[in-house]
C-alpha positions in Angstrom: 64.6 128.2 88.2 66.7 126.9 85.6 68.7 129.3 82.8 68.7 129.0 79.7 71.0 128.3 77.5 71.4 129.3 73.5 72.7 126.8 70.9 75.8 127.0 70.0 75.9 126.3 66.4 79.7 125.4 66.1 79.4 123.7 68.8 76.4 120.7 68.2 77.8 118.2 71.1 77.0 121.1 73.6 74.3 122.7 72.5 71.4 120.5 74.4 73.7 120.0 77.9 75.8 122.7 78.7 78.9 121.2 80.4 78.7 120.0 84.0 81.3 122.2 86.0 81.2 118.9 88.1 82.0 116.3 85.2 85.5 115.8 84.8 85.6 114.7 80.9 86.5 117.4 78.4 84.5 119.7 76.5 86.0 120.2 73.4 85.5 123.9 71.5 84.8 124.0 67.9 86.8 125.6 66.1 85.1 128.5 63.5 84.8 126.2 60.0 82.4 126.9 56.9 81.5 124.1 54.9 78.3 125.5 53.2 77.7 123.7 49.7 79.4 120.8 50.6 78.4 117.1 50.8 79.7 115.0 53.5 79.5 111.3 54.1 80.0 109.5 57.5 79.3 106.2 58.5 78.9 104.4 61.3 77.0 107.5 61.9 74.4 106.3 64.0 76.1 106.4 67.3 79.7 107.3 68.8 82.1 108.8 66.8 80.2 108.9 63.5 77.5 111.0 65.1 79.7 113.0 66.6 81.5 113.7 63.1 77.8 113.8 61.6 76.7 116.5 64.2 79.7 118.8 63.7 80.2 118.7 60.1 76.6 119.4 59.7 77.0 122.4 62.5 79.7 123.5 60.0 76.9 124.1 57.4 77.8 120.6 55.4 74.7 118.7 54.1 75.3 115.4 55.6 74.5 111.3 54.5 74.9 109.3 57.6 75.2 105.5 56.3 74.1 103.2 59.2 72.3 99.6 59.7 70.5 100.8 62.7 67.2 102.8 61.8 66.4 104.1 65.7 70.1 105.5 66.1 69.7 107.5 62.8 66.5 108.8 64.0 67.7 109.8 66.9 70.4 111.9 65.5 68.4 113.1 62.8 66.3 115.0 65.6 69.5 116.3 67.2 70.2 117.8 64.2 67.4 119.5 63.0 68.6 122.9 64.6 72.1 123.0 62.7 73.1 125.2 60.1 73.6 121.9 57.5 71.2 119.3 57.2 71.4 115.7 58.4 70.1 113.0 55.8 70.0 109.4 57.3 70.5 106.4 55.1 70.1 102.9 56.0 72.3 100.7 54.8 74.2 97.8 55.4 77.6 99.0 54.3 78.6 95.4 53.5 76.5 95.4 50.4 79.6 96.6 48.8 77.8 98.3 45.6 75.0 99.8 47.3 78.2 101.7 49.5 80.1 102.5 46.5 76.9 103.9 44.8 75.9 105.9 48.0 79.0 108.1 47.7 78.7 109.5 44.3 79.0 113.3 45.0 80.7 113.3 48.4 83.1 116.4 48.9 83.9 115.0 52.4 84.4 111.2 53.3 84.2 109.9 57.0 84.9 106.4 57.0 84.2 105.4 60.7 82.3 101.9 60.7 83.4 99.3 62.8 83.3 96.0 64.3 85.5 94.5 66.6 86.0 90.9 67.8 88.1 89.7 70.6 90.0 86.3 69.9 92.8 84.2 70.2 94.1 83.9 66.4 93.9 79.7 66.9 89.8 80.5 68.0 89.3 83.0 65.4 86.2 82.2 63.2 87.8 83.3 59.6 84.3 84.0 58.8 84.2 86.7 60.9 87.8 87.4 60.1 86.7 88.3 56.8 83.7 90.2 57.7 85.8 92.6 59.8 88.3 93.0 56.9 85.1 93.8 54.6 83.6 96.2 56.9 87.0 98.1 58.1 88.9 98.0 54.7 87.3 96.8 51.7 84.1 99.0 52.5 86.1 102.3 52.5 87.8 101.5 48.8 84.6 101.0 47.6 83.3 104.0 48.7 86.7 105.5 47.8 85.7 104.5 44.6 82.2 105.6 44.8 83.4 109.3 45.8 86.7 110.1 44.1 85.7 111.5 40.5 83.0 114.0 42.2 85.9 115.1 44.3 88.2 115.1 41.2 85.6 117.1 38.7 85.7 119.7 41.6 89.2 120.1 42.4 88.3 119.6 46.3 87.9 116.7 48.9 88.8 115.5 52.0 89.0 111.8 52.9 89.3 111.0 57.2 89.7 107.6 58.0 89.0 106.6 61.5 91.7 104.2 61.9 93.1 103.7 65.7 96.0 103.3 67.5 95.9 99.7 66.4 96.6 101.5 63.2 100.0 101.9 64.4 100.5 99.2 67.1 99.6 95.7 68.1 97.4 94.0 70.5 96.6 90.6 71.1 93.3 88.3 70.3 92.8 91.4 67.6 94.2 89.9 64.7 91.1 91.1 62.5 90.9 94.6 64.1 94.7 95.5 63.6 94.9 93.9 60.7 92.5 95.7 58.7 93.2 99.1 60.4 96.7 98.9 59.0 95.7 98.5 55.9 93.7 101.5 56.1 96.1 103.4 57.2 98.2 102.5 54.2 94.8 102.9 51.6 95.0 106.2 53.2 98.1 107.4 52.1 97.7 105.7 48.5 94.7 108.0 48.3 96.8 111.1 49.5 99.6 110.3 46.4 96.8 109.5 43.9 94.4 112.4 44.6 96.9 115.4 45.4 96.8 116.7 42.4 93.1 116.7 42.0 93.2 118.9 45.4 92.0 115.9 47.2 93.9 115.2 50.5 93.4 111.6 52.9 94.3 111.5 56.3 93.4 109.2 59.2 92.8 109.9 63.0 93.9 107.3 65.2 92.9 107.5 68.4 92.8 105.3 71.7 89.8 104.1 73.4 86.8 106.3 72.9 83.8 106.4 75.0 81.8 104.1 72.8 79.3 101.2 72.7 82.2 99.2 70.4 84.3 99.7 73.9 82.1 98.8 76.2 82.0 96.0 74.9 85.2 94.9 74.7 85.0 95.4 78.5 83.1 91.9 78.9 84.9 89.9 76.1 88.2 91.1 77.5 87.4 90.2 81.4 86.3 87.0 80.3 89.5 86.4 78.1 91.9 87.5 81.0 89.4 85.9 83.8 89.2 89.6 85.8 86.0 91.6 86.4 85.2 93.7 84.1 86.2 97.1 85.8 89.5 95.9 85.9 90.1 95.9 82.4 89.5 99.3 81.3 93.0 100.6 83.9 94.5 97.4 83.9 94.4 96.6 80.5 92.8 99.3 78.3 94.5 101.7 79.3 97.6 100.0 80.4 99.8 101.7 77.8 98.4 105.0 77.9 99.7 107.9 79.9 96.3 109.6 80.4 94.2 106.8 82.0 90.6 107.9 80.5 88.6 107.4 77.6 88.5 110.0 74.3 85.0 111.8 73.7 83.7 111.4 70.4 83.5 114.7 70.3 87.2 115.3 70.6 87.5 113.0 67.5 84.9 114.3 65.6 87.0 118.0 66.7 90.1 116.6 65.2 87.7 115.1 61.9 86.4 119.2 61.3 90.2 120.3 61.5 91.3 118.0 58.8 88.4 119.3 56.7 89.7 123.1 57.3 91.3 125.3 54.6 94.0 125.4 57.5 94.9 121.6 57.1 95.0 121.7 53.2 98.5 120.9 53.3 98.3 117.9 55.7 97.7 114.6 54.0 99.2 111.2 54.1 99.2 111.5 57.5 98.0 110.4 60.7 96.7 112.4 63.8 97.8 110.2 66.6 95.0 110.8 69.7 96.1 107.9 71.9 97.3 109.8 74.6 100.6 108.9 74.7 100.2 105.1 74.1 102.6 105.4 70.9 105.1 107.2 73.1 106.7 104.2 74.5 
């Protein structure tokens, strides 16, 4: 006979599997936060880390657009959803129609801006086509819907802007030009929002983790073996994770953990910052 097991409202990325005793990846807590009446906007939110942040700022009580391409992945989490205290509204979109973003976040409280891309390259083999359609997606999307968001946030004297940048935020790699390019630069739209919109009680901060469990990794698995010439599991220990002292991957839901915090009336005083989750990479 199998128990049963009540949904944890503050706690969405649990509430269908209780934890394994048996798994050895963490299970993060949520942390008590209220955000009933507010509108929250996350994209990428069809899979990974913007599901995750869709599914606990909705547990939170937030209504919630998640802005994806893929129609199946917003379906599914639209279903997971449906039990939360907040809703879950799916919108497909192609985020690189650049007005269509900016119009989608008129009368966003909360911003999320998690979409990504990531190609693996030598800078001599790097198609600047797709150099420039990683810049678009990682950087020049988020301004726009920066843009698209701010004077709601303004008229109501309250926002909070997350940027999921990453530890290539903060560091180097190689064969990433595009990546770590454009993740800088988010980092530094990020604080310019932080000086522009403090006093319209609007704070911007990013999260920058390592590796997270993720499809976007994964993949880097096989363009990374081939690059390097190893097998594939060789590169998440041997490369991956070379310069991090805790050798696993993040959960999403840890990142979408540390997303809810920065939301919190406890972390109104934080902005221009960046919550490093890279566990211990930058400590070198």
């Amino acid at each position: 006979m199998t128990a049963s097991h009540s949904p944890n409202p503050l706690n969405p990325l649990n509430s269908w599997n209780p934890p394994d005793p048996s798994d050895p990846r963490p299970h993060p807590v949520a942390t008590a936060l209220d955000l009933r009446g507010r509108t929250a906007l996350v994209t990428g939110a069809a899979g990974g880390i913007g599901a995750a942040c869709a599914l606990r700022l909705a547990a939170a009580g937030a209504r919630v657009r998640a802005l994806d391409r893929d129609a199946s992945g917003l379906d599914a989490l639209c279903a997971r959803a449906a039990c939360l205290p907040g809703a879950v509204e799916s919108v497909l979109l192609d985020l690189t129609d650049l007005d269509a973003a900016e119009e989608a976040a008129a009368g966003t409280d909360i911003l999320v801006n998690n979409a990504g891309t990531q190609l693996v390259r030598p800078i001599q083999d790097f198609p600047p086509e797709k150099f420039r359609a990683v810049l678009t997606l990682l950087l020049e999307t988020p301004f726009r819907l920066l843009r698209g968001a701010l004077a709601h946030m303004y008229e109501r004297g309250w926002g909070r802007v997350v940027n999921i940048s990453s530890v290539h935020g903060l560091r180097g790699s190689a064969y990433k030009s595009a990546y770590v390019a454009a993740k800088h630069g988010l980092e530094g739209l990020s604080k310019v929002t932080a000086l522009e919109g403090a006093p319209h009680g609007v704070t911007s901060n990013c999260v920058s983790p390592g590796y997270v469990r993720t499809p976007l990794v994964e993949k880097q698995l096989a363009d990374q073996a081939a690059l390097h010439d190893i097998p594939a599991e060789s590169v998440l220990t041997g490369i991956l994770l070379a310069d991090s002292a805790l050798k696993r991957l993040i959960e999403p839901g840890e990142v979408a953990e540390a997303v809810a915090y920065l939301c919190g009336p406890h972390a109104s005083f934080i902005t221009g910052s960046t919550l490093t989750m890279d566990g211990g990479w930058t400590a070198h």
